[in-house]
Every structure is written in C-alpha cells, then in structure tokens.
C-alpha positions as CSV (number, residue, x, y, z in Angstrom):
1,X,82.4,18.7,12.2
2,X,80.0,21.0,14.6
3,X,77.2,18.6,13.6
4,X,78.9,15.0,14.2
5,X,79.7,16.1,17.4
6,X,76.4,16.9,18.3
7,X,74.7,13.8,17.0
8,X,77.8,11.9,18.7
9,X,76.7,13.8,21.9
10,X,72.8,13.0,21.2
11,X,73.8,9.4,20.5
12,X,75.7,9.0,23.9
13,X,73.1,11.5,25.5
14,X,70.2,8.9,24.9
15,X,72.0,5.9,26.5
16,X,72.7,7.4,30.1
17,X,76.1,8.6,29.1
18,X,77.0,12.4,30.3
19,X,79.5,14.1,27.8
20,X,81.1,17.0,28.5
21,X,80.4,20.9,27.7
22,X,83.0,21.6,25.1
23,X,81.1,18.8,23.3
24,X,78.9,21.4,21.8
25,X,78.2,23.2,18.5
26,X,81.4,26.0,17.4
27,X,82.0,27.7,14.8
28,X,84.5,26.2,13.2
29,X,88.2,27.0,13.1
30,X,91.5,25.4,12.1
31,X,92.7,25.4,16.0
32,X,95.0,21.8,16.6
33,X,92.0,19.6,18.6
34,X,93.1,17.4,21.3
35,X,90.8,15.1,23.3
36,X,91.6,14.0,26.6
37,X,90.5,10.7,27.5
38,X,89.6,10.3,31.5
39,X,90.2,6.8,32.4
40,X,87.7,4.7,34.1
41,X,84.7,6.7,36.0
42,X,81.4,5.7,37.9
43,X,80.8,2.1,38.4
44,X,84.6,1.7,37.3
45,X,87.1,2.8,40.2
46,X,89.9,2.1,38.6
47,X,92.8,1.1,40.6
48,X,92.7,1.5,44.0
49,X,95.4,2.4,46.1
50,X,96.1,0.7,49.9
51,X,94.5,3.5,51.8
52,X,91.5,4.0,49.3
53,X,92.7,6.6,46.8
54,X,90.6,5.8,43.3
55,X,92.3,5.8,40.4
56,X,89.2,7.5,38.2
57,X,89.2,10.7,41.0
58,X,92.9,11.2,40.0
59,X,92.6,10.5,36.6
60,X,89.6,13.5,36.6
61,X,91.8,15.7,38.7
62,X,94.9,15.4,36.3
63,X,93.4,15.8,32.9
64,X,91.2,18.9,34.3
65,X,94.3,20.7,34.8
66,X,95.7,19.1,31.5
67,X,92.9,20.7,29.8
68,X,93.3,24.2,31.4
69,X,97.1,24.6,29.8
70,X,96.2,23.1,26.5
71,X,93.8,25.6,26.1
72,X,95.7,28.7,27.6
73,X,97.8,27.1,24.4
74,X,94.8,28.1,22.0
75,X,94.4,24.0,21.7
76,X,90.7,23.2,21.2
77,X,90.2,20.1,23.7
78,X,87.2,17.8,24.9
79,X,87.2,15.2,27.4
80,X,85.7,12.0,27.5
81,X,84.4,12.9,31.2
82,X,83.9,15.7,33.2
83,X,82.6,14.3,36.4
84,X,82.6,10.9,38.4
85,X,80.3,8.9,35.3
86,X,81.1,6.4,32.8
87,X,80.0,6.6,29.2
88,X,77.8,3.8,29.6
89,X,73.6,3.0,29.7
90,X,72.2,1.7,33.3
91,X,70.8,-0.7,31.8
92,X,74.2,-2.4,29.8
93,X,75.1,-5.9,30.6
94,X,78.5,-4.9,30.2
95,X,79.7,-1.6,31.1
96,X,83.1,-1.3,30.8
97,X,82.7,-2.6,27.0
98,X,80.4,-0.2,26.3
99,X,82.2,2.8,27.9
100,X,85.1,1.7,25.8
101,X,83.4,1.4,22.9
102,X,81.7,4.5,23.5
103,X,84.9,6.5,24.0
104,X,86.3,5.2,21.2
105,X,82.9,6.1,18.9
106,X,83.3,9.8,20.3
107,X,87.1,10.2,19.6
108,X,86.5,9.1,15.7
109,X,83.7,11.8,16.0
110,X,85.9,14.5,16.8
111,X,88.7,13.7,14.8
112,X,91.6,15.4,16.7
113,X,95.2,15.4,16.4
114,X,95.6,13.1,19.1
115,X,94.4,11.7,22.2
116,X,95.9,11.4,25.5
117,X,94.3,9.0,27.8
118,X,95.1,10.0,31.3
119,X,95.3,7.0,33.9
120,X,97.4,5.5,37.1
121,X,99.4,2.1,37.7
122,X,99.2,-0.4,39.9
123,X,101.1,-3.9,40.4
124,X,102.3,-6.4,42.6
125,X,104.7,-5.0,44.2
126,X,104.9,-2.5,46.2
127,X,108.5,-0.9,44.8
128,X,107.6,-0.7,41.7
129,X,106.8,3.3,40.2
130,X,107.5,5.5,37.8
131,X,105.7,7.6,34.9
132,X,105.0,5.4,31.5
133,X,103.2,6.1,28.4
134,X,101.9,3.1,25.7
135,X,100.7,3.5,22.4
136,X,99.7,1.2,19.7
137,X,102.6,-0.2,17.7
138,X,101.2,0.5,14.4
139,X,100.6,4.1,14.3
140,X,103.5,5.9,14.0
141,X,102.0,9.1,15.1
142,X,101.2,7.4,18.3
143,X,104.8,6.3,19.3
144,X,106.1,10.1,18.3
145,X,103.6,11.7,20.8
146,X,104.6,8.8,23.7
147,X,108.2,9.2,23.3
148,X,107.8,13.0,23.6
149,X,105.5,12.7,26.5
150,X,107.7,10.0,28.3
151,X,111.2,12.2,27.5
152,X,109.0,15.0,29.0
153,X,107.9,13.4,31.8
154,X,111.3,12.1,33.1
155,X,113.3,15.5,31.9
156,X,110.1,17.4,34.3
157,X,109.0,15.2,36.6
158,X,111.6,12.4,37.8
159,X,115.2,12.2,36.2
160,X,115.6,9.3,37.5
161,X,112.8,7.3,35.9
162,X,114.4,4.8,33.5
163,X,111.0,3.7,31.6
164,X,110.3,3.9,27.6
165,X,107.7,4.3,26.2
166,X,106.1,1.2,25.1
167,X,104.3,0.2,22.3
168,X,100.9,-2.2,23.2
169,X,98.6,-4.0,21.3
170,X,95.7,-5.5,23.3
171,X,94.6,-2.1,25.0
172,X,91.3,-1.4,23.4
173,X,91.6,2.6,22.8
174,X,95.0,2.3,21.4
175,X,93.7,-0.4,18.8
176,X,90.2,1.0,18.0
177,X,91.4,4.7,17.4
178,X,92.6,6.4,14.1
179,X,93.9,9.0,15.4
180,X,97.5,9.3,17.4
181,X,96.3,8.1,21.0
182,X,98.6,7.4,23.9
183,X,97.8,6.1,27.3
184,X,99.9,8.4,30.2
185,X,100.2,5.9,33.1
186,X,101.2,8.7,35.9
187,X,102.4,6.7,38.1
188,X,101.9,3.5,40.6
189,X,99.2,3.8,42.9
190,X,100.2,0.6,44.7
191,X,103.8,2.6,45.8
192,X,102.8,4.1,48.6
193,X,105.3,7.1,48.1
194,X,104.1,8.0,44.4
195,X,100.4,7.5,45.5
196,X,100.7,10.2,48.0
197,X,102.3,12.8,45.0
198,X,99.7,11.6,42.3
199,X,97.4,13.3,44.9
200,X,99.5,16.1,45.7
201,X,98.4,19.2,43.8
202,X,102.3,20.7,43.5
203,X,103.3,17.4,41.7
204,X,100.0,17.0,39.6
205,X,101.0,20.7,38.0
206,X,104.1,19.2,37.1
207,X,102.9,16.4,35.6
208,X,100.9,18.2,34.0
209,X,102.8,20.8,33.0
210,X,105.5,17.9,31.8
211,X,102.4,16.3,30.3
212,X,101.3,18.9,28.1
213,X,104.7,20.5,26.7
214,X,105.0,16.7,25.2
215,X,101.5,17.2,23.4
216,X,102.5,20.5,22.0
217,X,105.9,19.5,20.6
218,X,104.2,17.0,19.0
219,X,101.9,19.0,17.9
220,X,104.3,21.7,16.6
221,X,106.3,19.0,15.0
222,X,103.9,17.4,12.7
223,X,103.2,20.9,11.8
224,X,106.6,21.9,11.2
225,X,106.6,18.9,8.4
226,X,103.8,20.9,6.7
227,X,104.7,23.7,4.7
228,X,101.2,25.1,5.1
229,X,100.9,24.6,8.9
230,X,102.1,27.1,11.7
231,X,103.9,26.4,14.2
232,X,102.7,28.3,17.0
233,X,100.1,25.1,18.4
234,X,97.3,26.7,15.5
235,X,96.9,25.5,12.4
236,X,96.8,27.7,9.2
C-alpha cells in the first residue's frame, strides 16, 4: 500500500495539487486507517457566512483537531488538505471537478476504513442550524458510521438537535467512493449564532471530540463482528 500512496502522491504532485505529509512511505501495519476529507480549499471558499467567515478555513481547523484525537487513538489518518489549496492543476478548466475527482482517486488509493468529509451548511434562512451527517444510500457501512456520528453529535454537542442522518445520492464523494464515507455538515454558517460557535475553539473540541468517538465506535464495531479483529481502534 506504501507504494500506491506514493505514486497517488506523485500523480497529484505533478498536476499542482499539494497533498499532505502523512501521505508518505510507512512501514506497514494493521492500524484501522481513516482519511479525513477537508471540504473545499483554495479557489473554492466554500460557504461563506454574513460577516465573511469561509467555510474551507473552518473546515481545515476542525478536521486538524479531528486528526490529532484519532491519532492519540493509534488510528492511522491522512487528509485530503493540510493548508488553504485545492487538489486541482492551475491550469484545469474546471477545478472543482478535478479536485473532486482527485479526492476521490486518493481515497481509493489509501483504502481506509472510512472517510469522513468535514464541511459547514448554509441555506436560506437564517433560523435554520443544527449538526447533520449524509452518506450514500447504498453502502451500508456508510449509514452505520453517519448514524453513530449524528447520535454522537446530538448526545455531545446539542441535545436538542432533532436531525437524522440522511442518506444522499447526487453528492460526488459519497457516490464515487468504495469505502464507508460520510459527509459531517457541522453546522449552518448562514445562522448567525452557530456561525460564531463553528469558530469558537471550546465548541470545535466538542465537535470534534463528539465527531471522533462516532468514528471509533464504528470502528470498534465492525471489528467486534470479526472474530480476528480487536477491539481496542487496532486491528489484529
């Protein structure tokens, strides 16, 4: 697997994209992998919130501290992004197809046990809020890692959010990945309230923290329904 990942990294390398360092040659071992997908980034703001908060500087924020407890976990973990860039070419007529096809390309690279794709809400209306996860309604993996996240999230976070998780089938990643993958939306950057706590470093940890004890029952639970699989977050 140590030398997909680096011809996926030289592959991405070669057309602009910057990948980050845990995209690298290891030794291998039989750790659980996650990948953490960081929505949107460079030419690609993402949502925007009514005083200028950028979905894609959150997004980094979030899934940086994401990664920091999956790995105190002994969870091997690469993201898609580890700086304001997009995993596109300069030079691409279309970037946001080719970062999306690019993320997806890396993420059947690595392989891992599942992907979470860290992002933020927006919509019309300004009352709307609330934590929500999505996943493709075809893998079944994918809906047992959302429901755990959003159960997580609400038991963690806000008690009082009333959301499911939902299945989707038009969002690219979801489709084009093997792999469980789940999109976390955070929360609504167009509530002014809930824009203010996605940038609030208190409530990021416990998103986070809500975030990631969903990823590791999931990840304990598959292995539970393997005789030959620990589970402690490693596999045997």
């Amino acid at each position: 697997m140590a030398v997909l990942i680096l011809l996926a990294a030289g592959i991405l390398g070669r057309q602009g994209a910057k990948l980050v360092s845990t995209v690298k040659q290891e030794p291998q071992d039989d750790r659980f992998q996650v990948v953490i997908d960081v929505g949107h980034g460079g030419v690609d703001s993402g949502k925007v919130s009514a005083d200028g908060i950028l979905e894609k500087d959150v997004n980094l924020v979030i899934a940086k501290k994401l990664k920091v407890l999956l790995e105190q976990e002994d969870v091997r973990v690469t993201m898609t992004r580890d700086s304001d860039t997009g995993l596109y070419r300069e030079g691409d007529s279309n970037k946001k197809v080719a970062d999306l096809q690019n993320r997806c390309a890396l993420i059947e690279t690595i392989d891992p046990d599942c992907t979470v794709s860290i992002h933020q809400n927006s919509f019309s209306s300004p009352e709307v809020k609330g934590a929500q996860v999505f996943y493709y309604g075809q893998s079944e993996g994918g809906k047992q890692l959302a429901k755990l996240i959003q159960a997580s999230l609400i038991r963690r976070v806000d008690p009082q959010n009333h959301r499911q998780a939902k299945a989707n089938e038009s969002y690219y990643l979801l489709k084009r990945t093997v792999s469980p993958t789940v999109i976390v939306e955070c929360g609504f950057l167009s509530h002014p309230a809930e824009a203010a706590l996605l940038t609030s470093d208190a409530y990021q940890d416990r998103l986070v923290w809500a975030i990631h004890m969903g990823v590791m029952e999931f990840l304990n639970g598959a292995s539970a329904e393997t005789p030959s699989e620990k589970t402690s977050g490693e596999k045997q």
